[in-house]
PDB file of N, CA, C and O in Angstrom:
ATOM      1  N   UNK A   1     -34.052  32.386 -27.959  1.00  0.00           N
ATOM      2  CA  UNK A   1     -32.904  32.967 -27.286  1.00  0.00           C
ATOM      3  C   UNK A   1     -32.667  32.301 -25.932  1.00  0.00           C
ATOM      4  O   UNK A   1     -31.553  32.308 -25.410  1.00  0.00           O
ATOM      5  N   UNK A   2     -33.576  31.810 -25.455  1.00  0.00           N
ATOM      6  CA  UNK A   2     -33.747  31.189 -23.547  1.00  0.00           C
ATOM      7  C   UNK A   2     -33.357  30.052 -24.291  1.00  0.00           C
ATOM      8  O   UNK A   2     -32.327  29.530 -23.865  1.00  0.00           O
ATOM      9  N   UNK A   3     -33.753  29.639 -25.046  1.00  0.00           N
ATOM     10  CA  UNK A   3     -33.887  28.257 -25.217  1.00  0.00           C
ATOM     11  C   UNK A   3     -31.918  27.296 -25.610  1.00  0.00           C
ATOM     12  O   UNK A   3     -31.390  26.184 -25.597  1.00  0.00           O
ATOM     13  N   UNK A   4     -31.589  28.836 -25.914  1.00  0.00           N
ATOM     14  CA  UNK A   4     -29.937  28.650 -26.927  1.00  0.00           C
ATOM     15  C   UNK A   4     -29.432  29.106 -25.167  1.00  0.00           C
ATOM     16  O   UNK A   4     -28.416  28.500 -24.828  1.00  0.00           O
ATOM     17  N   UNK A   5     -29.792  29.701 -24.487  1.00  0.00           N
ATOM     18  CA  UNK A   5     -29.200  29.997 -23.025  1.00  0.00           C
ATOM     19  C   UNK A   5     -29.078  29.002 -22.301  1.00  0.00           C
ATOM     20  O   UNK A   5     -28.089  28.859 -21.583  1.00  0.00           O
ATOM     21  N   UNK A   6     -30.069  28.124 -22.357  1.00  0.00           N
ATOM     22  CA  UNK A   6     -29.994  27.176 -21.398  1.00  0.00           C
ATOM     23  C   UNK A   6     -29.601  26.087 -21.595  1.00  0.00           C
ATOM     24  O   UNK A   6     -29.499  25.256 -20.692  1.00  0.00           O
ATOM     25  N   UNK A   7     -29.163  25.761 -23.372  1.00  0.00           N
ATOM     26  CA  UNK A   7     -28.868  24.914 -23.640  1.00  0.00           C
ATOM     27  C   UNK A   7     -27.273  25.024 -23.517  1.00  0.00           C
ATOM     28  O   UNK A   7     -26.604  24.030 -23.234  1.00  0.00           O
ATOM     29  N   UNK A   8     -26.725  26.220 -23.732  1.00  0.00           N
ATOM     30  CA  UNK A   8     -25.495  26.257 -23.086  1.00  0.00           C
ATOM     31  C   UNK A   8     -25.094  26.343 -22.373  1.00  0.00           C
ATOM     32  O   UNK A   8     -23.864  26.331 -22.411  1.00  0.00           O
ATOM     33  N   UNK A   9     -25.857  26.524 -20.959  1.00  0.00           N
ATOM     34  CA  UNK A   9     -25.824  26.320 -19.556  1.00  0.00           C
ATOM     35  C   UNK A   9     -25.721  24.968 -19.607  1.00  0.00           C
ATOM     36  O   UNK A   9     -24.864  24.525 -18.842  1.00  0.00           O
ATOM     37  N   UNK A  10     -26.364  24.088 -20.314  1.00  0.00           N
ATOM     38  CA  UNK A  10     -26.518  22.871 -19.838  1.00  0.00           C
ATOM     39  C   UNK A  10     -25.403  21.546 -20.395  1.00  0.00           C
ATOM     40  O   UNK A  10     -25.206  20.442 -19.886  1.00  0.00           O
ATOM     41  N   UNK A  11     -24.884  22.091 -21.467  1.00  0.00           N
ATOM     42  CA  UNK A  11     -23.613  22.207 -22.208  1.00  0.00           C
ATOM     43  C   UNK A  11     -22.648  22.082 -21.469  1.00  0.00           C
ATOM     44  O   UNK A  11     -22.022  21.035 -21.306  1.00  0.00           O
ATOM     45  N   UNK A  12     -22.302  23.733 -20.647  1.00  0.00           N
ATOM     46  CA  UNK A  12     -21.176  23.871 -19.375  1.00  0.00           C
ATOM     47  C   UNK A  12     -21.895  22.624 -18.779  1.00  0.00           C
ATOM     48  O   UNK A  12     -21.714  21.550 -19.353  1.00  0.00           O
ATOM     49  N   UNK A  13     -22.281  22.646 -18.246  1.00  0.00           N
ATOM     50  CA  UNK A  13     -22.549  21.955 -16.826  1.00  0.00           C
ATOM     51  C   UNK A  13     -22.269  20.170 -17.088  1.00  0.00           C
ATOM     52  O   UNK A  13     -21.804  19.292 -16.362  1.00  0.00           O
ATOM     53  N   UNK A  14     -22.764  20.177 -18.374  1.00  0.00           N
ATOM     54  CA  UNK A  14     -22.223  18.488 -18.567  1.00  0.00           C
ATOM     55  C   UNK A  14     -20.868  18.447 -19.047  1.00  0.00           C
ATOM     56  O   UNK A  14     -20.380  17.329 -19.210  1.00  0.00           O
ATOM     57  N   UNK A  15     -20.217  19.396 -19.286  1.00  0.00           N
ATOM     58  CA  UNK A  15     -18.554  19.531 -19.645  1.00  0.00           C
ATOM     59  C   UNK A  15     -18.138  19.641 -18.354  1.00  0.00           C
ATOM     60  O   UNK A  15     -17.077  19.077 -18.084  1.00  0.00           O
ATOM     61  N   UNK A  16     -18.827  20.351 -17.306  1.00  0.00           N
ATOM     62  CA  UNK A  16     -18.173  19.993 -16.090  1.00  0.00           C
ATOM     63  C   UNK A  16     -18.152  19.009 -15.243  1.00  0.00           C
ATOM     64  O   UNK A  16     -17.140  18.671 -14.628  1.00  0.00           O
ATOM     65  N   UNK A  17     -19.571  18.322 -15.113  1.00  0.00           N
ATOM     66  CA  UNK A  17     -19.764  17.456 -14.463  1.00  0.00           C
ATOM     67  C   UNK A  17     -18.526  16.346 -15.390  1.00  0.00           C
ATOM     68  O   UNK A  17     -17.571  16.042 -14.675  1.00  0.00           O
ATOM     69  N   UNK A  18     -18.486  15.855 -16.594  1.00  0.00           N
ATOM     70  CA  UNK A  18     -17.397  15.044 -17.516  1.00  0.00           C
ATOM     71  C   UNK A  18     -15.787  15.353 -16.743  1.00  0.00           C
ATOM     72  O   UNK A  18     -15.054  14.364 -16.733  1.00  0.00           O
ATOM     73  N   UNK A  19     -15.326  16.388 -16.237  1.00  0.00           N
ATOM     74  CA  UNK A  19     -14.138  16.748 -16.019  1.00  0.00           C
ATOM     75  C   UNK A  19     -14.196  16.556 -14.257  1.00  0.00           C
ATOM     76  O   UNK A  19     -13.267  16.235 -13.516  1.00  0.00           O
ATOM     77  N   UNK A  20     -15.683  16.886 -13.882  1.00  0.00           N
ATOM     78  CA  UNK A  20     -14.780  16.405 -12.001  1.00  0.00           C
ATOM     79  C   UNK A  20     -15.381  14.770 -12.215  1.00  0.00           C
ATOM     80  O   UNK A  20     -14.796  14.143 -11.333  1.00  0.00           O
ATOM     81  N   UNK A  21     -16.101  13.988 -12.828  1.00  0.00           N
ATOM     82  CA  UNK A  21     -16.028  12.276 -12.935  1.00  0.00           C
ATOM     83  C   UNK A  21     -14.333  12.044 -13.379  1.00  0.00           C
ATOM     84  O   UNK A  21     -13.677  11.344 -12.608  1.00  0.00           O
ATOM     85  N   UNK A  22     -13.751  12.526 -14.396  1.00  0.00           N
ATOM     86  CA  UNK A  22     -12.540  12.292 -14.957  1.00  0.00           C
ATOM     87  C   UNK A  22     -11.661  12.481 -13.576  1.00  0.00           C
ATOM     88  O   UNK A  22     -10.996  11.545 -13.131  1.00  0.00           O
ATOM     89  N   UNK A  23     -11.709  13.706 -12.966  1.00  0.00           N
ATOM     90  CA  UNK A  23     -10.994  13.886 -11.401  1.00  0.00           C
ATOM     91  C   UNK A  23     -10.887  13.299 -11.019  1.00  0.00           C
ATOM     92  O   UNK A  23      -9.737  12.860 -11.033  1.00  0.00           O
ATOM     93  N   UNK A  24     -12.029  12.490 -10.128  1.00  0.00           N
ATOM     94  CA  UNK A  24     -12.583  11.798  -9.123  1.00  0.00           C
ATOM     95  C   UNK A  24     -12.340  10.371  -9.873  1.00  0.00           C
ATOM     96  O   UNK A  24     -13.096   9.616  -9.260  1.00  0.00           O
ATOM     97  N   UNK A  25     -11.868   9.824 -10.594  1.00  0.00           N
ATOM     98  CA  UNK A  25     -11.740   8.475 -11.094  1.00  0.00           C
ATOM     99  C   UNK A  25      -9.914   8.643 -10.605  1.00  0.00           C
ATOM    100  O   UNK A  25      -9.407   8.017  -9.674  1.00  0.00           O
ATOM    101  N   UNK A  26      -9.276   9.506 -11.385  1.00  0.00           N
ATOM    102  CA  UNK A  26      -8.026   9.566 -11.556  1.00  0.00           C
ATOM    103  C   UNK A  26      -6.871   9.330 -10.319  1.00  0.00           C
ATOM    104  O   UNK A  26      -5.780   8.761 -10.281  1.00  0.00           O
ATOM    105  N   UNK A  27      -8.069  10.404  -8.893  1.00  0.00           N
ATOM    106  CA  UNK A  27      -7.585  10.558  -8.001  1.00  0.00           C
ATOM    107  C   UNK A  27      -8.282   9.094  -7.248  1.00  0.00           C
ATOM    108  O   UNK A  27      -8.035   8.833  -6.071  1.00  0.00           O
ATOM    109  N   UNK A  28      -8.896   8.485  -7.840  1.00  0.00           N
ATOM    110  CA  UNK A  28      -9.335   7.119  -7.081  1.00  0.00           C
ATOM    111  C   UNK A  28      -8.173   6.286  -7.321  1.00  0.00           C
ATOM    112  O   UNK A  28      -7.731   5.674  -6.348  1.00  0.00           O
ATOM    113  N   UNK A  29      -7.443   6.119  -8.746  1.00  0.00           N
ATOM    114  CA  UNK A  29      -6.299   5.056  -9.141  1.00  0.00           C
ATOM    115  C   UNK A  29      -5.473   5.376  -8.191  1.00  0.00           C
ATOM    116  O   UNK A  29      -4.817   4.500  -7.627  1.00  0.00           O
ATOM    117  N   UNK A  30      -5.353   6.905  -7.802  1.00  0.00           N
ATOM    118  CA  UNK A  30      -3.875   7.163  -7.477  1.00  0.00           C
ATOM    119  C   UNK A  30      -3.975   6.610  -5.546  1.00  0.00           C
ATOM    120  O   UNK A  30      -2.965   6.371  -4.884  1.00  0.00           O
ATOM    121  N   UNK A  31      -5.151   6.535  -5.096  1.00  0.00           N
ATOM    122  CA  UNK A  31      -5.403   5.996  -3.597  1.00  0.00           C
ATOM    123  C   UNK A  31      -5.311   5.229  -3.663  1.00  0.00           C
ATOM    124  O   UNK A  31      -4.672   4.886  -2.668  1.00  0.00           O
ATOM    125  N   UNK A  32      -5.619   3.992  -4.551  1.00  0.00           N
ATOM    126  CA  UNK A  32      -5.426   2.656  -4.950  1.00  0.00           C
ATOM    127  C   UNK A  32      -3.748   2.475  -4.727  1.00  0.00           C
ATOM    128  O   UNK A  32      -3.037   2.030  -3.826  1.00  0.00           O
ATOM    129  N   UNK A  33      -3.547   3.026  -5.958  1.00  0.00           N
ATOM    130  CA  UNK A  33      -1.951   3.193  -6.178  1.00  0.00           C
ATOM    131  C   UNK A  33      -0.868   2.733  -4.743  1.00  0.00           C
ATOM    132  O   UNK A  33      -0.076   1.798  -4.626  1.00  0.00           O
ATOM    133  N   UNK A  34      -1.199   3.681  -3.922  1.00  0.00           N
ATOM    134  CA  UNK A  34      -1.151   4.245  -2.924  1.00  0.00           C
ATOM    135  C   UNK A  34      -1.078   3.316  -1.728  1.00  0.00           C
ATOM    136  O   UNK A  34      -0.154   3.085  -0.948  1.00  0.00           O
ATOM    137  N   UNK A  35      -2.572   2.755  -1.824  1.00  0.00           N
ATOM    138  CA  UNK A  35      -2.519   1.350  -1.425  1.00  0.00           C
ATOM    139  C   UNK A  35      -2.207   0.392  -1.006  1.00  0.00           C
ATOM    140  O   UNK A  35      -2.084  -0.206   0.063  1.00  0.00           O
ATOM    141  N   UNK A  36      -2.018   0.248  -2.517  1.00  0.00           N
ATOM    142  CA  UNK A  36      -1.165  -1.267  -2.566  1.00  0.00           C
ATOM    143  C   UNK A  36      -0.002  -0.769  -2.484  1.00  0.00           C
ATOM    144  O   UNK A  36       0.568  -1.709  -1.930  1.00  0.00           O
ATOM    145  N   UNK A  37       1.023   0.258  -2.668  1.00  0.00           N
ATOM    146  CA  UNK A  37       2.396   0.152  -1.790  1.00  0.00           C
ATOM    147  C   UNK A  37       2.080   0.143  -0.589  1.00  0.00           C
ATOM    148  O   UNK A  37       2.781  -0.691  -0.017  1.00  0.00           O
ATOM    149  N   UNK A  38       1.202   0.768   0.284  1.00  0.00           N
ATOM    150  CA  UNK A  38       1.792   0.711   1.444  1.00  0.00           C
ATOM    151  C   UNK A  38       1.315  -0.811   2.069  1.00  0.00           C
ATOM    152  O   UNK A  38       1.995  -1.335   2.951  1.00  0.00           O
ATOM    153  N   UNK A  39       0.281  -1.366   1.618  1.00  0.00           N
ATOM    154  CA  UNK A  39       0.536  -3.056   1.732  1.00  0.00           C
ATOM    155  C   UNK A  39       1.781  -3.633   1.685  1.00  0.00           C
ATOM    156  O   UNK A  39       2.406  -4.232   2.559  1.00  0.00           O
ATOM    157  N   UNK A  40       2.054  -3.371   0.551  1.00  0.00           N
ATOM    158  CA  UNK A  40       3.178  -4.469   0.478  1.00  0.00           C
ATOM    159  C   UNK A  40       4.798  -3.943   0.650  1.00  0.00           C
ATOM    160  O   UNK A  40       5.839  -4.555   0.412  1.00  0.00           O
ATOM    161  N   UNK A  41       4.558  -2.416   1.214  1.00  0.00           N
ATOM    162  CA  UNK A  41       5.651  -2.222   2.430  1.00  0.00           C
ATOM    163  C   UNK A  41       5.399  -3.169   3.706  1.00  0.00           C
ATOM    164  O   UNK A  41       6.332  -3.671   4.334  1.00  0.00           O
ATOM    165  N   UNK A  42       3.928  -3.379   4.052  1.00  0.00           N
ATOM    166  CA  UNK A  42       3.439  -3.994   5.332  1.00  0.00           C
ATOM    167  C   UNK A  42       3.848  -5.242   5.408  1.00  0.00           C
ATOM    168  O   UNK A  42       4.284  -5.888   6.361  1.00  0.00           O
ATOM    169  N   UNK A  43       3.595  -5.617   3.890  1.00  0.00           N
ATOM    170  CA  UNK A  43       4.162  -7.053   3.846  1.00  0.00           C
ATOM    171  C   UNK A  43       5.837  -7.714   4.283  1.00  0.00           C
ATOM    172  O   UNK A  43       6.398  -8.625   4.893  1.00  0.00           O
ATOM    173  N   UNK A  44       6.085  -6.479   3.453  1.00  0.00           N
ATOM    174  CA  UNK A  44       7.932  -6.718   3.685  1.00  0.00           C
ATOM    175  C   UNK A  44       8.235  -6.657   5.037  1.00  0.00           C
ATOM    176  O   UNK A  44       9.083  -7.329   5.624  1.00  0.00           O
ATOM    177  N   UNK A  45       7.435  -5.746   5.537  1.00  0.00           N
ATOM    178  CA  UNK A  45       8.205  -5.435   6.965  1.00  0.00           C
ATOM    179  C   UNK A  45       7.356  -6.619   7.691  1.00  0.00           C
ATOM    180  O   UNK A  45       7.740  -6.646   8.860  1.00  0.00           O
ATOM    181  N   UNK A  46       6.565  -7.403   7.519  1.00  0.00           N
ATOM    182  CA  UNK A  46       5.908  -8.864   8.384  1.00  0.00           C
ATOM    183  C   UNK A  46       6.663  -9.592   8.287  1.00  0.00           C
ATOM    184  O   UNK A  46       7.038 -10.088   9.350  1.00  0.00           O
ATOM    185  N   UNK A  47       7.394 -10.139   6.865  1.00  0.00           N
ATOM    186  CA  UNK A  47       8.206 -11.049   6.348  1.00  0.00           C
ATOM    187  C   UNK A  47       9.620 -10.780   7.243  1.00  0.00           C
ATOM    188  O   UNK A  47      10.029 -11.587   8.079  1.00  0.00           O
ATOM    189  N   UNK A  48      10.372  -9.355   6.882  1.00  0.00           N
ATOM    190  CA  UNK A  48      11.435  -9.328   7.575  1.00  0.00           C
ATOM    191  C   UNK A  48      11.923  -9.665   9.160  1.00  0.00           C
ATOM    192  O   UNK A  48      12.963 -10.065   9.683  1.00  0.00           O
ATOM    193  N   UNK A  49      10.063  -9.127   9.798  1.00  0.00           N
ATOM    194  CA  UNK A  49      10.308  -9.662  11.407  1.00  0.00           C
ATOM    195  C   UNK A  49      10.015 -11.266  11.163  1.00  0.00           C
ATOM    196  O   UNK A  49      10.868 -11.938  11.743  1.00  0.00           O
ATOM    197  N   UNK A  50       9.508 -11.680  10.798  1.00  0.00           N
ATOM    198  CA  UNK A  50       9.431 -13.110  11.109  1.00  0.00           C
ATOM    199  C   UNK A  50      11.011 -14.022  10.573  1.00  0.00           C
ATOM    200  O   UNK A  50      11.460 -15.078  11.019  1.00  0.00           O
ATOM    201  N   UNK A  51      11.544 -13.150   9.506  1.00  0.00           N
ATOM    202  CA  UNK A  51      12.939 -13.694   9.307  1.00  0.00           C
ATOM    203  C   UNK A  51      13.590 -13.337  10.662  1.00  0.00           C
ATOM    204  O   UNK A  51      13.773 -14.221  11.499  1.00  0.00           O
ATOM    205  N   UNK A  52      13.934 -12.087  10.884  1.00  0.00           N
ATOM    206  CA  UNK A  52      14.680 -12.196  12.076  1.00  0.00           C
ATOM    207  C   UNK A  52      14.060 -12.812  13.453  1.00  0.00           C
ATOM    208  O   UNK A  52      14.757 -12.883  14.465  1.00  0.00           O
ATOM    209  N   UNK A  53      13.179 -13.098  13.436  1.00  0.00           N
ATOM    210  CA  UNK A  53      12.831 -13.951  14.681  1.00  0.00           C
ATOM    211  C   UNK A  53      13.352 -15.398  14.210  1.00  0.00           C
ATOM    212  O   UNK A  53      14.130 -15.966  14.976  1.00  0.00           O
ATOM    213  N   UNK A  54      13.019 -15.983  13.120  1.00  0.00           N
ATOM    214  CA  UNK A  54      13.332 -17.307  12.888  1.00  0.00           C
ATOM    215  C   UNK A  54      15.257 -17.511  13.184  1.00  0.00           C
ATOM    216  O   UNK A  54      15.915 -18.348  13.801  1.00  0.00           O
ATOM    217  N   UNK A  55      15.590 -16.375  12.447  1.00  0.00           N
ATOM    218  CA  UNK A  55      17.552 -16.581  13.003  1.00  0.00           C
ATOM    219  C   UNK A  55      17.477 -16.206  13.917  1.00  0.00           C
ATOM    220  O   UNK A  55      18.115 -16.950  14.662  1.00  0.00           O
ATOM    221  N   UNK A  56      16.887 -15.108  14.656  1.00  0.00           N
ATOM    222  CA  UNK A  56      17.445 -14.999  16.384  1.00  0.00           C
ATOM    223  C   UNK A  56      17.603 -16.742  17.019  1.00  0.00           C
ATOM    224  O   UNK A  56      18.558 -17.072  17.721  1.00  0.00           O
ATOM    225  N   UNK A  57      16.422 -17.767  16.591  1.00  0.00           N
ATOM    226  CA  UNK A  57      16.228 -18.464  17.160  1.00  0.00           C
ATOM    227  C   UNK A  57      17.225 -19.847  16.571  1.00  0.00           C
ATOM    228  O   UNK A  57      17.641 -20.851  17.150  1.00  0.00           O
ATOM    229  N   UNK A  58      17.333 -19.460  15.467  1.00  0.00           N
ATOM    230  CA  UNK A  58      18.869 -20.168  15.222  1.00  0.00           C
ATOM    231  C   UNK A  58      20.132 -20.160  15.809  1.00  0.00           C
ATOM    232  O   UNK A  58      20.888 -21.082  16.114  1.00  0.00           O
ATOM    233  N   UNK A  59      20.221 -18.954  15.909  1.00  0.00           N
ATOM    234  CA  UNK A  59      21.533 -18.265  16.467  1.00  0.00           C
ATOM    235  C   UNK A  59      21.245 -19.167  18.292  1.00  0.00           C
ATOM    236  O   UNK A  59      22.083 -19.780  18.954  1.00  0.00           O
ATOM    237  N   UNK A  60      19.950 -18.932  18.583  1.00  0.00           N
ATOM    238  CA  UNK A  60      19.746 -18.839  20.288  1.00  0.00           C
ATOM    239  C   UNK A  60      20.500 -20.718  19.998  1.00  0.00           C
ATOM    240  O   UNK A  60      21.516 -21.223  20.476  1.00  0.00           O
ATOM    241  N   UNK A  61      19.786 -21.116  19.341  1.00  0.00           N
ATOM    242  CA  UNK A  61      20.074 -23.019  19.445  1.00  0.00           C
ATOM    243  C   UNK A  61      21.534 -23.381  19.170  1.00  0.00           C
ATOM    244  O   UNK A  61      22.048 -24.207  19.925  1.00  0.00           O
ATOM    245  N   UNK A  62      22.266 -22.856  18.171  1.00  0.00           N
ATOM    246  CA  UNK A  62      23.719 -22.878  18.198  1.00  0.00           C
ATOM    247  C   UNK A  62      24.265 -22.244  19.267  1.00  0.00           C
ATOM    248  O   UNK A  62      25.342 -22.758  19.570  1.00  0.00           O
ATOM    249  N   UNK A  63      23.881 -21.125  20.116  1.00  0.00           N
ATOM    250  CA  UNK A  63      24.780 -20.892  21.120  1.00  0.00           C
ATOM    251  C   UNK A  63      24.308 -22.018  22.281  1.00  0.00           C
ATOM    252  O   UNK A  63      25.289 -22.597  22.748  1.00  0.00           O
ATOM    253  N   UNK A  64      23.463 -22.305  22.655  1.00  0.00           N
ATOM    254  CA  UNK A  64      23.442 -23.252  23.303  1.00  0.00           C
ATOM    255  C   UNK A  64      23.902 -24.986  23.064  1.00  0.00           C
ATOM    256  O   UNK A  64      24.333 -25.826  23.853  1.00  0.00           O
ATOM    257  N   UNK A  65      23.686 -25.019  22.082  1.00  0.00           N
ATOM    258  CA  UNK A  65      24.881 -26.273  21.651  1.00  0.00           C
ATOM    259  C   UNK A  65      26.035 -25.941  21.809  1.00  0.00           C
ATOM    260  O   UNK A  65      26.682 -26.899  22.234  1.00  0.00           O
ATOM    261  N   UNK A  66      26.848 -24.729  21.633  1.00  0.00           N
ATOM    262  CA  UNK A  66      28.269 -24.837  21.876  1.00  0.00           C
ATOM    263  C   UNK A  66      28.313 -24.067  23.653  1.00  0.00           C
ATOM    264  O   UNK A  66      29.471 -23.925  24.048  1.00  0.00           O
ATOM    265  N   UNK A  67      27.590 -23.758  24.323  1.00  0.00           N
ATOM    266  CA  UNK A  67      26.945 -23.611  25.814  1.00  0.00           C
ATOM    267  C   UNK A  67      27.332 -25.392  25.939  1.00  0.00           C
ATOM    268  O   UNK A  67      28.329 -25.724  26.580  1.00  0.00           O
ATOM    269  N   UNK A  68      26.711 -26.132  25.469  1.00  0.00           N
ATOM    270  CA  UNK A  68      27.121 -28.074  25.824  1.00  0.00           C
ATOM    271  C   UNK A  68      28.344 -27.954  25.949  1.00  0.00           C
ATOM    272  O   UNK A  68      29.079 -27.762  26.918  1.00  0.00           O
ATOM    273  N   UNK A  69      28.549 -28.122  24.554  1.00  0.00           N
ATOM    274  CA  UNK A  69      29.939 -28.405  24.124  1.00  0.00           C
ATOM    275  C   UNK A  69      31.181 -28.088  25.129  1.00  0.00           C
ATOM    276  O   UNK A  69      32.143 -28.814  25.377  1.00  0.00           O
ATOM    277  N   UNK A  70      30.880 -26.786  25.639  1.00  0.00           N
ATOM    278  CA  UNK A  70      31.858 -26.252  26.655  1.00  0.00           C
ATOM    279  C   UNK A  70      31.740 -26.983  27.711  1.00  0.00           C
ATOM    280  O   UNK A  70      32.662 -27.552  28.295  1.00  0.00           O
ATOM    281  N   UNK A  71      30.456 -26.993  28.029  1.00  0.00           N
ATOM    282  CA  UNK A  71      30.392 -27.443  29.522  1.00  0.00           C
ATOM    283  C   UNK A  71      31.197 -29.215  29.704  1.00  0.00           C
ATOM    284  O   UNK A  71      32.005 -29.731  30.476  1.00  0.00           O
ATOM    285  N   UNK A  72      30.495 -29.600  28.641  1.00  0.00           N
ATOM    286  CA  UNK A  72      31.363 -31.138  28.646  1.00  0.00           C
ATOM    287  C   UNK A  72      32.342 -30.913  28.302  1.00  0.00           C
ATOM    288  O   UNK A  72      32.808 -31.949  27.829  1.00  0.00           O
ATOM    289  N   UNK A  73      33.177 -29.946  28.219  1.00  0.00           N
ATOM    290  CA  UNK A  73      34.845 -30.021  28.041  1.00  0.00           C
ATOM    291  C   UNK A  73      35.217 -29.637  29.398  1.00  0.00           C
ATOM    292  O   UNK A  73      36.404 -29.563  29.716  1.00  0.00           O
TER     293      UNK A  73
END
C-alpha cells in the first residue's frame, strides 16, 4: 500500500517536474524571441543614424559649393 503511495507521489512529481522543464524551455524561446527583435530594432536604429549623418553631410558639402558658387558671382 506505501509502496503504490509513493510510487504515485513519485509519478506526480515527475509529471510535474516534465511540465515546469516544458515551461522553463518555452519561456526561454520566447526571451530569445524577444531578443533578437530588440537587436535588430538596435540595428535599424544604428543604420538609420549613420544614414542621416552621412546626408546631413552631403547636404552640408552641396550647400557649401553653391556658398562658392555665389560668392564668385
Amino acid at each position: 500500500m506505501q509502496d503504490k503511495k509513493l510510487q504515485d507521489t513519485l509519478e506526480r512529481a515527475q509529471a510535474t517536474a516534465t511540465k515546469a522543464v516544458k515551461i522553463s524551455l518555452i519561456a526561454c524561446c520566447v526571451i530569445i524571441i524577444f531578443a533578437a527583435l530588440s537587436l535588430w530594432v538596435l540595428l535599424n536604429r544604428i543604420t538609420a543614424t549613420a544614414n542621416l549623418v552621412i546626408m546631413q553631410k552631403e547636404y552640408e558639402m552641396s550647400v557649401e559649393n553653391v556658398e562658392k558658387h555665389y560668392n564668385e558671382k
